[in-house]
C-alpha positions as a Markdown table, in Angstrom:
| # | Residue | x | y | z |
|---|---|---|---|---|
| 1 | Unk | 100.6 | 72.4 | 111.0 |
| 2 | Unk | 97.5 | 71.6 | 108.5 |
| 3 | Unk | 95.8 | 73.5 | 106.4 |
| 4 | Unk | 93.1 | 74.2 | 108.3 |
| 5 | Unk | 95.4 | 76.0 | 110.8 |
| 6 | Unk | 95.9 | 78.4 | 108.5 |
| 7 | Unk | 92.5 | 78.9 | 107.6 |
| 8 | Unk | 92.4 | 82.1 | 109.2 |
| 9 | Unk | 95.0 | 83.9 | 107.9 |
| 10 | Unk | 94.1 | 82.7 | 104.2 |
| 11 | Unk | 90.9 | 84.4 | 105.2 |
| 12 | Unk | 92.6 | 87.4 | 106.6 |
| 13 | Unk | 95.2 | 87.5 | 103.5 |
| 14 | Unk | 92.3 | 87.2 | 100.7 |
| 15 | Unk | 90.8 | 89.9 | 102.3 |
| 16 | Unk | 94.1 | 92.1 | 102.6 |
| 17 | Unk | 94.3 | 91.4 | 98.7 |
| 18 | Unk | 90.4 | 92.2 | 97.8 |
| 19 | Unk | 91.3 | 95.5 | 99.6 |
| 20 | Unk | 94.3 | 95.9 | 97.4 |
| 21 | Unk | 92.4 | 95.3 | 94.4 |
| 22 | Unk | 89.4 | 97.8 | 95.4 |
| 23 | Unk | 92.4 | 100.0 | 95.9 |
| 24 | Unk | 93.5 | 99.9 | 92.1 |
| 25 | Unk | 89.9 | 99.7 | 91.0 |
| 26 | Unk | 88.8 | 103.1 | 92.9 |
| 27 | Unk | 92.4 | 104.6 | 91.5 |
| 28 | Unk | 91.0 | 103.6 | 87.8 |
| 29 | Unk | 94.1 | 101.0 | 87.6 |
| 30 | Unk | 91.8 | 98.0 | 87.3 |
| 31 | Unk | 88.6 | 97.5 | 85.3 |
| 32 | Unk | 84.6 | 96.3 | 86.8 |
| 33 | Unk | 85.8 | 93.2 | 84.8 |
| 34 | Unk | 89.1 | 92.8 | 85.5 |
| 35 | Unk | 88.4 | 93.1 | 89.2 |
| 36 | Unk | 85.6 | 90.6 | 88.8 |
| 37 | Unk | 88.7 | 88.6 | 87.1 |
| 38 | Unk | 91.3 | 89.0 | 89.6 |
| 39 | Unk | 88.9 | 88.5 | 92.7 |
| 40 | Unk | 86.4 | 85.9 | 91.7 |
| 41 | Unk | 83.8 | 85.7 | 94.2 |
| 42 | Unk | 84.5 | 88.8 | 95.8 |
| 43 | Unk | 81.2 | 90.6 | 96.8 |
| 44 | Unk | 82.1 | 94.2 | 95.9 |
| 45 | Unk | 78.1 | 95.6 | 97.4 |
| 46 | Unk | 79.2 | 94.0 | 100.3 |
| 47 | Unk | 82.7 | 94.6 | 100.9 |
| 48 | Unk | 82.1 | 98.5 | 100.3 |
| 49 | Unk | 79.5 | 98.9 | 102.7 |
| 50 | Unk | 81.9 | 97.3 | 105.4 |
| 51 | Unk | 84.0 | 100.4 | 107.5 |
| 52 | Unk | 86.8 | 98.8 | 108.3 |
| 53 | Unk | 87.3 | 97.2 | 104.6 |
| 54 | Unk | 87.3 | 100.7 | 103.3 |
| 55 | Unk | 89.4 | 101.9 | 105.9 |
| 56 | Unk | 92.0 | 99.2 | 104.3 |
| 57 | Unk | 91.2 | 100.5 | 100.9 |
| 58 | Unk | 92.1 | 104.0 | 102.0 |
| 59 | Unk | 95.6 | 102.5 | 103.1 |
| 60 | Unk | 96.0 | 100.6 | 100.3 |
| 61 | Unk | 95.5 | 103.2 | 97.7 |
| 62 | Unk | 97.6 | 105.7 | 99.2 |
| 63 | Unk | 101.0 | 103.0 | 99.0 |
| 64 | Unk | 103.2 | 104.5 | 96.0 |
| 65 | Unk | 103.6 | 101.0 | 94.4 |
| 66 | Unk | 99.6 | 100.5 | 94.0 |
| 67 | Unk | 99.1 | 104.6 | 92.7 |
| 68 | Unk | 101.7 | 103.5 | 90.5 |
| 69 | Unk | 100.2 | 100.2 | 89.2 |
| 70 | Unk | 97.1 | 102.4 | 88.5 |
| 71 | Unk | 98.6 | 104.6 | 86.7 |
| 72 | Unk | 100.5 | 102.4 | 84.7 |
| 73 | Unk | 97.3 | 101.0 | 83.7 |
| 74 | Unk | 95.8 | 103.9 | 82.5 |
| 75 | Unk | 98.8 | 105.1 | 80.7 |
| 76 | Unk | 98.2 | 101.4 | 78.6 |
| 77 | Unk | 94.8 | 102.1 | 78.6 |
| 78 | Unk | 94.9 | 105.4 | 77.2 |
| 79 | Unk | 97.6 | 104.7 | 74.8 |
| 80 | Unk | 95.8 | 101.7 | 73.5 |
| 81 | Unk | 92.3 | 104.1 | 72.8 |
| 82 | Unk | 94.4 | 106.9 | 71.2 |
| 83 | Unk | 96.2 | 104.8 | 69.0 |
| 84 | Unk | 92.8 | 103.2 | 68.1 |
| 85 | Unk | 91.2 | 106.6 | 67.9 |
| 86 | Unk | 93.9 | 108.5 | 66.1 |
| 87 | Unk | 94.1 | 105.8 | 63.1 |
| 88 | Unk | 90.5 | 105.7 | 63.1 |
| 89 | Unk | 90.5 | 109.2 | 62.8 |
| 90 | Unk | 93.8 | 109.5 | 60.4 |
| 91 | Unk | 92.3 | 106.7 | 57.6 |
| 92 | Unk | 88.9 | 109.0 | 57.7 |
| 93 | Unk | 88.3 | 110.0 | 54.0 |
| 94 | Unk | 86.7 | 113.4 | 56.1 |
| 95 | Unk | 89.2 | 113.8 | 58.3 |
| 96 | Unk | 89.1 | 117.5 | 59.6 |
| 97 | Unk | 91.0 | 120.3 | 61.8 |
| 98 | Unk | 88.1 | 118.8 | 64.7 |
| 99 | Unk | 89.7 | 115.5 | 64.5 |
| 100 | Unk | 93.2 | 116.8 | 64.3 |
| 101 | Unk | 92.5 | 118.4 | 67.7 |
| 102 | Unk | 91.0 | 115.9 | 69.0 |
| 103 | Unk | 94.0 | 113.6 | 68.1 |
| 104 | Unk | 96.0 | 116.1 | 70.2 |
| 105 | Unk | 94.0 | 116.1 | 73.3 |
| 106 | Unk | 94.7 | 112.6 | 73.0 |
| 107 | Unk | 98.3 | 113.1 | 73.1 |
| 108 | Unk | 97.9 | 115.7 | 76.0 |
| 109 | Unk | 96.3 | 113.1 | 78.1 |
| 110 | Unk | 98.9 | 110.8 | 77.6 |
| 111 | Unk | 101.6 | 113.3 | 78.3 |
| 112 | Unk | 100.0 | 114.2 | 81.5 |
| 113 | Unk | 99.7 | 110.7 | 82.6 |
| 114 | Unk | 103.5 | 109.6 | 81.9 |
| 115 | Unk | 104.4 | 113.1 | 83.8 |
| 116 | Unk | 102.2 | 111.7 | 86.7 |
| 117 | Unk | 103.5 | 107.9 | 86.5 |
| 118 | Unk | 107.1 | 110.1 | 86.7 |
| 119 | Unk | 106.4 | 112.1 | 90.6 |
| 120 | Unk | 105.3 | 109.0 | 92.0 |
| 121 | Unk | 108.5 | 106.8 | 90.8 |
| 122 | Unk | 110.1 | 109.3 | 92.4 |
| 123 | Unk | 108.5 | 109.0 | 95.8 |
| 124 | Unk | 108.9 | 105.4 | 95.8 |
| 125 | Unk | 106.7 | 103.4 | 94.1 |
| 126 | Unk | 108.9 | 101.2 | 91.4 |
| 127 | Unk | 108.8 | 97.9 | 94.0 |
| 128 | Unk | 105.7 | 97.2 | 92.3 |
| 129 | Unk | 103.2 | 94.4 | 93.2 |
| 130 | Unk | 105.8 | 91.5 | 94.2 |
| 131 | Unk | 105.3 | 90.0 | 97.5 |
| 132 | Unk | 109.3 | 89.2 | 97.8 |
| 133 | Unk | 110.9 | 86.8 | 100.3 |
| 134 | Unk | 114.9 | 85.7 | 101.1 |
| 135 | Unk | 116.0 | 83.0 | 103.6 |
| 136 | Unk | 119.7 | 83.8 | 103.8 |
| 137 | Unk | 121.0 | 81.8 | 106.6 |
| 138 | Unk | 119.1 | 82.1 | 109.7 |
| 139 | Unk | 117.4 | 85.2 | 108.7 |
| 140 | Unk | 114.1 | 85.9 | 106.7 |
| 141 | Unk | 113.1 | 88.8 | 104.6 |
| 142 | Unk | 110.1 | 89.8 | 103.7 |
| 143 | Unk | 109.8 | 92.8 | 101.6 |
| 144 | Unk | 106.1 | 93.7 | 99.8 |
| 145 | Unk | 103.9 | 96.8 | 99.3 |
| 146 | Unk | 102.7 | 96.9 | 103.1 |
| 147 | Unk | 106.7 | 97.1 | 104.5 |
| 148 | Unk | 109.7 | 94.9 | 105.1 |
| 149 | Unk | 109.1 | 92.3 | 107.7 |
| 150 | Unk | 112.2 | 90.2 | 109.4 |
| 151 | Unk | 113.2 | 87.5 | 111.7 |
| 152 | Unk | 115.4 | 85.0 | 112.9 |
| 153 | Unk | 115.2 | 81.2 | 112.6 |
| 154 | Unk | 116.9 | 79.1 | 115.2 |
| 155 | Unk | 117.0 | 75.9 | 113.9 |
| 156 | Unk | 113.8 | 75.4 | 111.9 |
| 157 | Unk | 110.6 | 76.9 | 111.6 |
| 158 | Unk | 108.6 | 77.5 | 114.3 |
| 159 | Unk | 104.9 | 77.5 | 114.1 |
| 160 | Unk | 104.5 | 80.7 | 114.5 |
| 161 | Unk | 107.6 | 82.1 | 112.0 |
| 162 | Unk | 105.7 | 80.2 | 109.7 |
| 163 | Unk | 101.7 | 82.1 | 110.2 |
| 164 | Unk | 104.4 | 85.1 | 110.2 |
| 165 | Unk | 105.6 | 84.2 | 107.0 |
| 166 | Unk | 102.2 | 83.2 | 104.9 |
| 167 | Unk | 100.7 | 86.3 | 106.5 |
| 168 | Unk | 103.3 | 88.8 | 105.5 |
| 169 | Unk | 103.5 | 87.4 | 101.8 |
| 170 | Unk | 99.7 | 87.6 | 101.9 |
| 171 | Unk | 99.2 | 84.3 | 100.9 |
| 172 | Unk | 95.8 | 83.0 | 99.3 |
| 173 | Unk | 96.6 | 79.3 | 97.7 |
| 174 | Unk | 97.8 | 76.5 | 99.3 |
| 175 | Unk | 100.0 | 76.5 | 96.4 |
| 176 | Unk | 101.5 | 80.0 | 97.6 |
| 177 | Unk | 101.7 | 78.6 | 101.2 |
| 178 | Unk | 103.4 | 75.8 | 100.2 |
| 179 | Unk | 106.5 | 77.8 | 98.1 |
| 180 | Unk | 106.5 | 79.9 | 101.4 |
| 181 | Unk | 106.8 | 76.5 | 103.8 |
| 182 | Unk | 109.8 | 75.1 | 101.3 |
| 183 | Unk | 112.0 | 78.4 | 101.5 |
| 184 | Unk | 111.3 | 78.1 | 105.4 |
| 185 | Unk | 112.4 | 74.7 | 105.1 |
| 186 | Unk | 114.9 | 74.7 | 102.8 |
| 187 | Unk | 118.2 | 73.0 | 103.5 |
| 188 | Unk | 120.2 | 75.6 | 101.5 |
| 189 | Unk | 122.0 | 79.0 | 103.1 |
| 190 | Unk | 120.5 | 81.1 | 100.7 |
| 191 | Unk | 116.7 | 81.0 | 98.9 |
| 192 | Unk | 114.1 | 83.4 | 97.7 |
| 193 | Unk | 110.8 | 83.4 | 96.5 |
| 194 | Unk | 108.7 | 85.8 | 94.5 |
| 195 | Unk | 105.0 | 85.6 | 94.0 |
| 196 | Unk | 103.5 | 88.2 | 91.8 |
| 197 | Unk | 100.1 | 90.4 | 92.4 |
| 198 | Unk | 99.0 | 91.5 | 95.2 |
């Protein structure tokens, strides 16, 4: 197999992953910049105006694991602001009762977010974004934000264990396919792998 066999899915996976990341951006869990960051290249006018993109972006942002990632970037967002905002406000030679309640609103946000972050723990959503994957024996687990997928090796990789394998650990390097090709070929009873972001 070449690389150029695996063009496709790359394509398909890079995709999968923009979707993701439009997911966290329209949850407020990712920044215009830091999506601009994370998906270089990636034509957001474009991609939005696309049905069956946003369709995936629906899916996406409605996985516990990726309304947990945003919210765990707000809470660090909003912590970092208040805490900027409240000394700010604190070292103030005018400081007043407004910016004493404003300092509490502050708080009150913050609360509410971490009581948020709390009832979707709870419903499942501490895997976070880890694409996860164990070779034990003949038998491969893949375990991300999109499911658990498994199968059976006979003796070594097939061709198509292997498309199965980059495409459920929504691989976008050759780099990444490559870690996933050595656990699929590795000599030893028991591997794993885990790639981080999704």
């Amino acid at each position: 197999m070449t690389y150029a066999d695996i063009d496709p899915v790359i394509a398909e996976n890079i995709r999968a992953r923009q979707a993701c990341g439009a997911a966290r951006f329209s949850l407020d869990g990712l920044t215009q910049a830091q999506f601009a960051a994370e998906y270089p290249g990636a034509d957001v006018a474009t991609l939005t105006n696309d049905q069956e993109f946003m369709r995936q972006v629906e899916r996406y942002a409605a996985i516990p694991a990726v309304q947990e990632y945003a919210l765990e970037a707000q809470l660090r967002r909003g912590l970092s602001e208040s805490v900027t905002g409240l000394v700010n406000k604190i070292k103030a030679p005018d400081a007043s009762g407004t910016a004493l309640c404003a300092a509490s609103d502050a708080l009150t946000k913050i609360s509410n977010l971490l009581d948020r972050r709390e009832t979707v723990k709870r419903e499942g959503g501490e895997q976070g974004l880890i694409r996860w994957m164990l070779k034990s024996w003949s038998t491969v687990t893949i375990k991300t934000i999109e499911g658990i997928t498994e199968f059976e090796l006979v003796e070594r990789p097939t061709y198509e264990n292997t498309i199965t394998a980059i495409r459920a650990m929504r691989c976008t390097t050759n780099d990444e396919v490559n870690q996933v090709v050595a656990v699929l070929r590795s000599p030893k009873p028991s591997v794993n792998l885990n790639l981080r972001g999704f």
